[in-house]
C-alpha positions in Angstrom: 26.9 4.7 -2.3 26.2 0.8 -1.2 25.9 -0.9 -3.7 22.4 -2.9 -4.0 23.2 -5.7 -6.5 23.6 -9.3 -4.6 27.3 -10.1 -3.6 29.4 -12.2 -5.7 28.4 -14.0 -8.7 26.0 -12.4 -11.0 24.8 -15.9 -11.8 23.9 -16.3 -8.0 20.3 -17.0 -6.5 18.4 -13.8 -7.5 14.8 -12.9 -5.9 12.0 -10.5 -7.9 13.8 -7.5 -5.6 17.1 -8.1 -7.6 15.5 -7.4 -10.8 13.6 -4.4 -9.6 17.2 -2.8 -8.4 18.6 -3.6 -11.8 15.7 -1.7 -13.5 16.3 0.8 -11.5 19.9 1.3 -11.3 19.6 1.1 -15.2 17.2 4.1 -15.4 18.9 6.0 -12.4 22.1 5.2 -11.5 22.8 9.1 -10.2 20.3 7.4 -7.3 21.1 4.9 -4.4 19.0 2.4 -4.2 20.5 0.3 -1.7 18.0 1.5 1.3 15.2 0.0 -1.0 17.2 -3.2 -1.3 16.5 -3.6 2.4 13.1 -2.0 2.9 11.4 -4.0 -0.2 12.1 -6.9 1.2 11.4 -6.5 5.0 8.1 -5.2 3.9 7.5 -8.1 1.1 8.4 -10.6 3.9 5.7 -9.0 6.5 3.1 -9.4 3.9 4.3 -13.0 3.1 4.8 -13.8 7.1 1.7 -12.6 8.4 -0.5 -14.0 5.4 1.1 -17.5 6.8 0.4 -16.4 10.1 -3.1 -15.6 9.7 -3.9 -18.6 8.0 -2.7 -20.9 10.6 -4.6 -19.3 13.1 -7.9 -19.3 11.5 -8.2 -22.5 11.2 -8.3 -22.6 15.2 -10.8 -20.1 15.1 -9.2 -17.4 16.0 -7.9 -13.6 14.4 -4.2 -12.6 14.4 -5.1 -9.7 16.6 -7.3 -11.2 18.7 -4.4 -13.9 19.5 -1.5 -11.1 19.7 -4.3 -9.3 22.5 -4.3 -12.6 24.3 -1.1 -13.9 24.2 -0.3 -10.0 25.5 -2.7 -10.7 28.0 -1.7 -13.8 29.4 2.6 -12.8 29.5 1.6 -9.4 31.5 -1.6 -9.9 33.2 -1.3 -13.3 35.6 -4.1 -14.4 37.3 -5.1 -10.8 38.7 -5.5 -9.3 34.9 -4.1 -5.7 34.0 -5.2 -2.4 32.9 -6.5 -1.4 30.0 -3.9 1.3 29.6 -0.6 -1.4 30.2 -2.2 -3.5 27.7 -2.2 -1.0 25.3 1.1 0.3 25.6 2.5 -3.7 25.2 0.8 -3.6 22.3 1.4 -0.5 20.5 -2.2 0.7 20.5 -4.5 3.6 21.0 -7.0 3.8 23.5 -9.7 2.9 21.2 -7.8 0.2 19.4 -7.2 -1.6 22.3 -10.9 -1.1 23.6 -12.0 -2.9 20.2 -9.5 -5.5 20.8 -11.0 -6.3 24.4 -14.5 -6.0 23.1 -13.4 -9.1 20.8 -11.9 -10.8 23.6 -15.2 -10.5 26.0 -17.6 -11.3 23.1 -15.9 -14.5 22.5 -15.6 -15.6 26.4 -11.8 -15.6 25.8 -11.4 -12.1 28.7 -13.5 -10.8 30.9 -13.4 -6.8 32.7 -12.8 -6.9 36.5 -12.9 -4.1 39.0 -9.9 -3.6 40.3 -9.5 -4.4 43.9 -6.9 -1.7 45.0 -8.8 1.2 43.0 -12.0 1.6 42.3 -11.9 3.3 39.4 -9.8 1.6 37.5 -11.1 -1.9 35.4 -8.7 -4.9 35.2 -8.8 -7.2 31.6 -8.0 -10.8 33.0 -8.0 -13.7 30.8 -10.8 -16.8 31.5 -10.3 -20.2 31.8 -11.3 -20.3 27.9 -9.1 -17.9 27.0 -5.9 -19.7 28.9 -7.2 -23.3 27.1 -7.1 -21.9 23.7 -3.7 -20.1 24.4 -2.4 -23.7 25.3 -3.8 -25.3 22.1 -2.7 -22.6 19.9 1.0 -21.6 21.1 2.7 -25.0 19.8 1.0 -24.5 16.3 2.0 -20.7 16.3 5.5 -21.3 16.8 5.7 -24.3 14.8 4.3 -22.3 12.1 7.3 -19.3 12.8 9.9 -21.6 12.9 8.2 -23.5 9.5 8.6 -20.0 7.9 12.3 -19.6 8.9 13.8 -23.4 8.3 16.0 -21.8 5.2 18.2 -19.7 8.0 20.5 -22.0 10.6 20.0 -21.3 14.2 23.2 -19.3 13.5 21.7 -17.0 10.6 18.9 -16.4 12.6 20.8 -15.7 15.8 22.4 -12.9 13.3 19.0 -11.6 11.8 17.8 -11.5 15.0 20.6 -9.0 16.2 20.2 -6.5 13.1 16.8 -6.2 14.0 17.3 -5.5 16.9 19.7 -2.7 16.4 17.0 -1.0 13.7 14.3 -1.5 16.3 15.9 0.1 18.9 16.5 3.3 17.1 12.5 3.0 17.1 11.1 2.4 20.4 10.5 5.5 22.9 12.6 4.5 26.0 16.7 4.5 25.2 18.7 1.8 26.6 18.8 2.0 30.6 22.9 3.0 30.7 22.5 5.5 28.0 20.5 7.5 30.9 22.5 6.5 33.2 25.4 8.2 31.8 22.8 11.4 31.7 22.5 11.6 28.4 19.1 11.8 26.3 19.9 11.0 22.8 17.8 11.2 19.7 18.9 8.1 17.1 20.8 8.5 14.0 17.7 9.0 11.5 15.8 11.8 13.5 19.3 13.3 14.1 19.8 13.6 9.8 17.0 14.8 9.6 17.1 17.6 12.5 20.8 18.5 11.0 19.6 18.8 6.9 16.4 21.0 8.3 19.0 23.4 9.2 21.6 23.2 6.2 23.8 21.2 8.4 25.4 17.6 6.7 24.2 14.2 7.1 26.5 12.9 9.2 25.6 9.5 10.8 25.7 10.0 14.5 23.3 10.2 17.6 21.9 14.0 18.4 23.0 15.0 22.0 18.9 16.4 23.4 20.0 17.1 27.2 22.8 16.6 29.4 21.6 16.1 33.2 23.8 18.5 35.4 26.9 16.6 37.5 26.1 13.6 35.3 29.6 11.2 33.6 28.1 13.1 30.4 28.6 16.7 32.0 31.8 15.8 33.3 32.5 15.1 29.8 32.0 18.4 28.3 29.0 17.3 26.9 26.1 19.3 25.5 22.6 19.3 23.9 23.1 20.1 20.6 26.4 18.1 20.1 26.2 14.7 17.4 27.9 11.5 18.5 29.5 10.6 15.7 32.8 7.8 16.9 34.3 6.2 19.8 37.9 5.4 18.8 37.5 4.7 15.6 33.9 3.1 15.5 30.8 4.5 14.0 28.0 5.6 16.6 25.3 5.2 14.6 23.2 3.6 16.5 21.7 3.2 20.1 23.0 -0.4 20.1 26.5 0.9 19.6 26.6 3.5 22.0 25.4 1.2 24.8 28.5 -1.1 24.3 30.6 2.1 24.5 29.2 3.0 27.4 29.6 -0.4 28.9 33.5 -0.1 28.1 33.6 3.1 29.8 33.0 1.7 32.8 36.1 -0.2 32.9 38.1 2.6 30.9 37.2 5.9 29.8 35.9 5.9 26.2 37.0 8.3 23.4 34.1 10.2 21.4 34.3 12.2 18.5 31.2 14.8 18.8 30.3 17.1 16.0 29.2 20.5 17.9 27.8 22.2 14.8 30.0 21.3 11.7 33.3 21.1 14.0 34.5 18.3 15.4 35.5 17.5 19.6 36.6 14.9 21.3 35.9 14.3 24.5 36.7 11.9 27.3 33.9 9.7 29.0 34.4 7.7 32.1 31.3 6.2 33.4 31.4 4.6 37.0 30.9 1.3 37.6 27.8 0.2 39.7 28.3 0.2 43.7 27.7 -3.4 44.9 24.6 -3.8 47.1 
């Protein structure tokens, strides 16, 4: 069990979360908290952030998701505009959230729908000169207004925070890092693989679930197989996607020890990956 309470001193700088955990731990100390000590607060900070957020850009006339369509828009779309369907996937959305976003967009003269030269079925959304003036107005207040929010973290705190969220994010997004595929393996990250492993009376174990090995691939070579958990390479933790790309990138120079769990016991296995031909 982590423990939740703040490090050090007990006199320390203290936010609302702290006493929450306290209350808790009081009531329930056969429970870990600690999970909650993190999640609380990332979700109390989005609520604070994008309230700040908002506000800022209303007062340029304009609607947080309007401004996240456009700014979207004007990073991916150039001068020639882009499909409906790319914009969406940048942005997270379904087919007819996006479609309201770009209804916004039109009805305020900030996009307009173009055919698309090359197919003539498909529609292109390309930003108008109205659209690219109030980007340039807005962007300098927007930013300001981010970095306003964050003046209590040094470039180097931020630097940090920015790599931990990174490392959670990852274990989020659909496509795994380029040299985990490479390697052929398709991997599932640490918190669908706990929760694939307890459906079937198997421990918790930390690690990344093994989905497919591609035939001839460094992975094959290895012994590897669907089923199996990453679990270490030497003697660190792969409990993350983050992690096991490093470990792959050091394979390439020498061939990396990993500790797989292949139901409840425990192989290792030796993985060389080969560097890159030069083109």
């Amino acid at each position: 069990m982590i423990d939740a309470e703040p490090p050090g001193d007990r006199d320390a700088a203290r936010d609302a979360v702290d006493a929450v955990l306290e209350q808790w731990l009081s009531l329930r100390p056969d429970l870990d908290f600690a999970p909650f000590a993190v999640t609380i607060r990332l979700s109390q900070l989005r609520g604070r952030i994008e309230t700040e957020i908002e506000a800022n850009l209303r007062t340029h006339g304009v609607r947080t998701p309007d401004f996240a369509a456009l700014i979207t828009l004007m990073r991916i779309g150039g001068e020639h505009g882009v499909t409906q369907h790319r914009l969406a996937e940048q942005l997270g959305l379904t087919p007819g959230t996006i479609s309201v976003r770009i209804d916004r967009l039109v009805q305020t003269g900030l996009a307009v729908r173009s055919s698309d030269p090359a197919s003539k079925r498909r529609t292109l959304i390309v930003s108008t000169p109205a659209g690219r003036d109030l980007f340039e107005r807005v962007i300098p207040s927007h930013l300001a207004t981010e970095d306003r929010l964050l003046v209590a973290l040094s470039d180097e705190e931020r630097t940090q925070l920015a790599g931990l969220l990174r490392t959670l994010l990852l274990e989020f997004q659909p496509c795994q890092p380029a040299i985990v595929s490479r390697a052929g393996l398709d991997v599932a990250p640490a918190h669908e693989t706990i929760g694939k492993r307890a459906a079937v009376g198997l421990s918790r174990t930390p690690g990344l679930l093994v989905r497919a090995v591609e035939p001839g691939s460094a992975a094959d070579h290895a012994g590897l197989r669907p089923g199996d958990v990453l679990v270490r390479a030497g003697a660190r933790e792969l409990r993350s996607l983050s992690r096991l790309d490093a470990v792959l990138r050091e394979a390439m120079a020498q061939p990396a020890e990993i500790t797989v769990l292949r139901g409840a016991e425990p192989v290792v296995v030796q993985l060389a990956l080969p560097a890159r031909s030069a083109r």
